[in-house]
C-alpha positions in Angstrom: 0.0 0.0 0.0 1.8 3.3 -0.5 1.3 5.9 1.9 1.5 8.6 -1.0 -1.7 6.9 -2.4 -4.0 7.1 0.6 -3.2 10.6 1.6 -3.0 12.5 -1.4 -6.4 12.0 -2.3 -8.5 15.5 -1.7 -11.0 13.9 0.5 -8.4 13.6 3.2 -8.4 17.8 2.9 -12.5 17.4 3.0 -12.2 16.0 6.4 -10.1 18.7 7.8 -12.5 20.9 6.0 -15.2 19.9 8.7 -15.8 22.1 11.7 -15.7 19.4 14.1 -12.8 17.0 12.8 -11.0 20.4 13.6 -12.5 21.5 16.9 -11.4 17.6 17.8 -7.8 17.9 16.4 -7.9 20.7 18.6 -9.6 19.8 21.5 -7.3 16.4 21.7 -4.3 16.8 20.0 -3.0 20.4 21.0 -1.3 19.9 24.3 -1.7 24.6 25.1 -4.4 25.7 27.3 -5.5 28.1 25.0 -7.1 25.9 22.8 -9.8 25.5 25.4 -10.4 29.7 25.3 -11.7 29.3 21.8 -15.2 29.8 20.9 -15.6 26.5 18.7 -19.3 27.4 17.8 -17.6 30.6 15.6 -15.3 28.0 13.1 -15.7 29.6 9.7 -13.2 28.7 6.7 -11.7 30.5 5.0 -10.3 31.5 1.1 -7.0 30.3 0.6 -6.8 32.2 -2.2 -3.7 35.0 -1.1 -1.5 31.9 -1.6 1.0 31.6 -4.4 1.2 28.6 -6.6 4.3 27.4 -5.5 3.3 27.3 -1.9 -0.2 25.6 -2.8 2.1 23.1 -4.8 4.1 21.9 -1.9 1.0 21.2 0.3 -2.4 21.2 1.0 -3.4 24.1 2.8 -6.6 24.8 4.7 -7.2 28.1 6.9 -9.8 28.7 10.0 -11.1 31.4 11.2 -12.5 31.2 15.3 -13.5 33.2 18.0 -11.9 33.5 21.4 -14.3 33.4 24.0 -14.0 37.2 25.0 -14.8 38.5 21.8 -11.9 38.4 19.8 -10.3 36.5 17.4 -7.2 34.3 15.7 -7.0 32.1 12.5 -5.6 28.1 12.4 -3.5 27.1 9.6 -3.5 23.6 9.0 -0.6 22.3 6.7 -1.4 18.7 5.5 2.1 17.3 4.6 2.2 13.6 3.6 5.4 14.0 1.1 7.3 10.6 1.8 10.2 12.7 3.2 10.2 15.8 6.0 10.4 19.3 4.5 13.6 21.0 5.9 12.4 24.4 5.2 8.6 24.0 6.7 8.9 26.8 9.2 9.9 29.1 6.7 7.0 28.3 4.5 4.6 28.5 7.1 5.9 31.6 8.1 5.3 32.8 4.1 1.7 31.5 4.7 1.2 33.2 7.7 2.6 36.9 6.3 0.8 36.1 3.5 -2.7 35.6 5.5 -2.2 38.8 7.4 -1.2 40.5 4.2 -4.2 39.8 3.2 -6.4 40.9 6.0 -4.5 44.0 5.4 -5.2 44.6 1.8 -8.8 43.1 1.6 -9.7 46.0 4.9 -10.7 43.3 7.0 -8.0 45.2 9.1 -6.9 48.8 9.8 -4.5 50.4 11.0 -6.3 51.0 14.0 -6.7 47.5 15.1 -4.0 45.0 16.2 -3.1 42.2 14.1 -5.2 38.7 15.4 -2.9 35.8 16.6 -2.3 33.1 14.2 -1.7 29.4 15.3 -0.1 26.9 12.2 -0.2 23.4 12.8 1.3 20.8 10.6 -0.3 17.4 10.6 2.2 15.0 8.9 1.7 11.5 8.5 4.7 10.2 6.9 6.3 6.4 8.1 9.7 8.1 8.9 9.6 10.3 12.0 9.6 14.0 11.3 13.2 15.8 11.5 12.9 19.2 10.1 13.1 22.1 12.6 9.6 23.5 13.9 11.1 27.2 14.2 12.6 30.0 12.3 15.5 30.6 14.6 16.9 26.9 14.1 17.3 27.7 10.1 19.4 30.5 11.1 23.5 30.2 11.3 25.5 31.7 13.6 25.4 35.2 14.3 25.8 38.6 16.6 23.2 38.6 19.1 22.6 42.3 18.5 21.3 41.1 15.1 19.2 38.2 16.1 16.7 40.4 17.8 15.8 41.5 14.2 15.4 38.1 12.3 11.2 37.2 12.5 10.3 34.2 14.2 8.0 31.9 14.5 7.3 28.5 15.4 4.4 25.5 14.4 2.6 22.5 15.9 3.5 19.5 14.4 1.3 16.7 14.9 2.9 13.9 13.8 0.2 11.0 13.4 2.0 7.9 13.5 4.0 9.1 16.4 0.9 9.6 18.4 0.9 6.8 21.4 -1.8 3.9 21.7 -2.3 5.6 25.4 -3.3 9.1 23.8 -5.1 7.2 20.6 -6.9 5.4 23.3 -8.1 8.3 25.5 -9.7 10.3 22.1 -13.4 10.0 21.3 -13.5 12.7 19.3 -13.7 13.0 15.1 -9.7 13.4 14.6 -8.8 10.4 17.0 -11.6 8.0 15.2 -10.0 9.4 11.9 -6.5 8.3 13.2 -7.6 4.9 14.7 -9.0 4.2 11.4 -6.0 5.0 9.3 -3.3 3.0 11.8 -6.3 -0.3 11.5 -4.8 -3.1 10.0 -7.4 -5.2 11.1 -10.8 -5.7 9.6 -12.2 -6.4 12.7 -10.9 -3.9 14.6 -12.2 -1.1 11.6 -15.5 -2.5 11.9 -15.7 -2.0 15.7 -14.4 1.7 15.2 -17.0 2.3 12.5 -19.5 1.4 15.3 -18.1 3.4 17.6 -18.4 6.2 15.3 -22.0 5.5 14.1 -22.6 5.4 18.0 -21.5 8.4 19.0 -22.1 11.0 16.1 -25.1 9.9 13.8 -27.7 11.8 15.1 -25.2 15.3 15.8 -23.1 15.1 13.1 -24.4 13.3 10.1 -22.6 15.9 7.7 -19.1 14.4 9.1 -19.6 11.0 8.7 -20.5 11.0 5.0 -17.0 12.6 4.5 -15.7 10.3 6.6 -17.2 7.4 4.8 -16.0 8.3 1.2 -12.3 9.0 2.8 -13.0 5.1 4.6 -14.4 3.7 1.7 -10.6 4.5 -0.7 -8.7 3.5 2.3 -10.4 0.0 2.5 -10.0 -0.1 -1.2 -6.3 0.3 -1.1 -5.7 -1.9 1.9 -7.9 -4.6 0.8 -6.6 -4.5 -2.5 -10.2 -3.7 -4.1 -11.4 -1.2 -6.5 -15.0 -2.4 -7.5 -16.8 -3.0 -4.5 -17.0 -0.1 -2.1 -15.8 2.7 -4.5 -17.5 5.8 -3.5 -20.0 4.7 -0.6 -20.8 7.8 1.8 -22.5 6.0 4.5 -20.7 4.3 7.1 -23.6 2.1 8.0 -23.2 0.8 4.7 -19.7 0.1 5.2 -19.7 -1.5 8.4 -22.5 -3.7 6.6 -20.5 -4.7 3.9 -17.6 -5.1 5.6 -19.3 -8.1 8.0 -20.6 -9.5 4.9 -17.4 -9.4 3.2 -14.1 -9.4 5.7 -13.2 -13.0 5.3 -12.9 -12.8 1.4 -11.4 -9.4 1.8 -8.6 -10.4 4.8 -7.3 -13.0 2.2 -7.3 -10.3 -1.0 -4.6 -8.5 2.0 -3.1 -11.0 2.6 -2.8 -11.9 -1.0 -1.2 -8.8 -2.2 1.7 -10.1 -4.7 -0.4 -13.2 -6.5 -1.4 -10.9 -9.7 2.1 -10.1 -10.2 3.2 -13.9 -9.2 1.8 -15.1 -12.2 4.2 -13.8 -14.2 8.4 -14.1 -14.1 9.6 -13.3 -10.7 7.2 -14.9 -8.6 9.5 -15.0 -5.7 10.7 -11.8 -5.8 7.2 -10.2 -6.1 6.1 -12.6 -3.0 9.0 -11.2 -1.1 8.7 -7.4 -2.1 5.0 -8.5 -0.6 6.2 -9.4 2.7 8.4 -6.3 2.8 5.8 -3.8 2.2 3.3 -5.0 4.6 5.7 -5.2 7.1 6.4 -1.3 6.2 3.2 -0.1 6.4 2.4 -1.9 9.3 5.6 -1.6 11.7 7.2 1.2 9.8 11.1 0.6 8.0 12.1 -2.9 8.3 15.7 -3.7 9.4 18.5 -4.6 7.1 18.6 -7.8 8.6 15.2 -8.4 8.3 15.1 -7.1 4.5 18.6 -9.3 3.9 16.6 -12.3 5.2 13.5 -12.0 3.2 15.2 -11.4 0.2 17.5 -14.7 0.5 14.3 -16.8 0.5 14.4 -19.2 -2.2 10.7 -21.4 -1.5 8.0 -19.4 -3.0 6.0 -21.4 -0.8 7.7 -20.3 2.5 7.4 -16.8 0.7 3.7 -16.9 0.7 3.7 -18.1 4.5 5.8 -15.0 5.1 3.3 -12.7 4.0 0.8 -14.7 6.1 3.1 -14.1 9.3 3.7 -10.4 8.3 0.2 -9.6 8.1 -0.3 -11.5 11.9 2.6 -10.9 14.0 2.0 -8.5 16.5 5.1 -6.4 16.2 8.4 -6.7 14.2 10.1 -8.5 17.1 7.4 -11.6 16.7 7.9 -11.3 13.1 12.1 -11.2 13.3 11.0 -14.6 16.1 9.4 -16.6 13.6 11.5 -15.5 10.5 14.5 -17.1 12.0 12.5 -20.7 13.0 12.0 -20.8 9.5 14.9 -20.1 7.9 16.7 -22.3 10.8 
């Protein structure tokens, strides 16, 4: 499954286009006391339009606007960044985002020079395999310098919410939108998405019918991928549906998983697809694999034990019981 293929697609930006998947990433996954100061009942999107191509190239970018509780108010930009690779320079781009917002205000006369700028708060949500590396403020990029001159370089630092850093505990405690949106994506288990689209169907049908639509058609292309289907739940937008078809339909679908390299076993280099299968399930599900692991795998010679390899990756709890079992077989 590659990570670029489930997150590029523009309903992941639909979700975070919802109100209340972003009062929840807010509420759960922004560890500052302000956050609970806001107004949440004034979330209001906004045009992105003041951005420049190049910026709008490099990411996804969606802008809020919300109301602190005494009367005021600030914006949230949210970066979506699923590039397999960190972006070195992110803090100076989201400071270009951020002059460019208030730049904006400016020029549009939704500010004079009479008021005060509002605060801005930029988040990136990033939910690459490799953990993210690049600096999360302005004054890290900088080199060495007199501190009589540092006082003059801007600054500015972001949130980064890195989703496949966030711990089981944390995952665990959320019930809001954004944690049932993250428990989804880190699923590997068919039964364990169906019981999360319950959940979700328990706890929001009736207030928030709007967000679970989205959240269906985003569920319905990540199923696809991981279950290696394209037919048979392309474009559903009703988790009822899903959770339906998916109790009708997990046994044949855990065994299309499980099956991911027989298409392209068919033809020369049966082996090496089955082990390019192993390897890739165990990347998506554990993360990079170890050289010794990948060194192992790769000196396979038995399609057969091949194929029970990708049967073990797609079971074994963790790398370790995979690495366990790996080295029975190969005595």
């Amino acid at each position: 499954m590659s990570q670029n293929r489930l997150t590029h697609d523009p309903v992941y930006k639909k979700l975070f286009s919802d109100p209340e998947m972003v009062k929840s990433l807010l509420e759960e996954f922004v560890p500052d006391a302000f956050v609970q100061e806001l107004d949440y009942s004034t979330l209001n999107r906004c045009s992105g339009n003041y951005v420049t191509d190049d910026l709008r190239e490099r990411h996804s970018d969606i802008v809020w606007r919300v109301g602190w509780k005494n009367g005021t108010y600030c914006y949230i930009v949210i970066l979506l960044e699923f590039q397999s690779r960190t972006d070195h320079w992110m803090a100076l781009r989201m400071l270009a985002y951020t002059a460019l917002l208030l730049q904006d205000l400016v020029k549009t006369e939704q500010i004079s020079s009479e008021h005060t700028l509002p605060a801005v708060f930029p988040i990136v949500l990033y939910n690459g395999l490799r953990p993210w590396s690049a600096p999360r403020d302005m004054f890290t990029l900088y080199g060495p310098m007199p501190e009589s001159v540092r006082q003059y370089c801007p600054r500015q630092r972001y949130l980064l919410i890195d989703e496949n850093r966030i711990t089981e505990a944390q995952l665990a405690q959320s019930i809001g939108l954004s944690g049932y949106l993250f428990k989804l994506e880190r699923s590997k288990n068919i039964d364990v998405t169906r019981q999360f689209i319950k959940e979700i169907i328990l706890r929001f049908k009736e207030k928030y019918s709007g967000s679970l639509k989205v959240i269906a058609e985003w569920l319905s292309h990540i199923l696809s991928v991981k279950a290696n289907i394209t037919e048979k739940i392309h474009e559903i937008n009703d988790l009822q549906e899903i959770e339906t078809m998916l109790e009708e339909n997990a046994a044949n679908w855990k065994y299309e998983y499980i099956d991911l390299g027989r298409k392209e076993g068919r033809k020369e280099g049966r082996l090496e697809s089955a082990q390019d299968s192993v390897l890739r399930l165990l990347e998506v599900r554990f993360g990079a694999v170890p050289a010794a692991v990948r060194t192992s795998v790769q000196a396979i010679s038995s399609l057969d034990m091949a194929k029970d390899l990708l049967t073990v990756a797609y079971r074994a709890r963790d790398m370790q019981d995979f690495e366990q079992i790996l080295a029975k077989s190969i005595g």
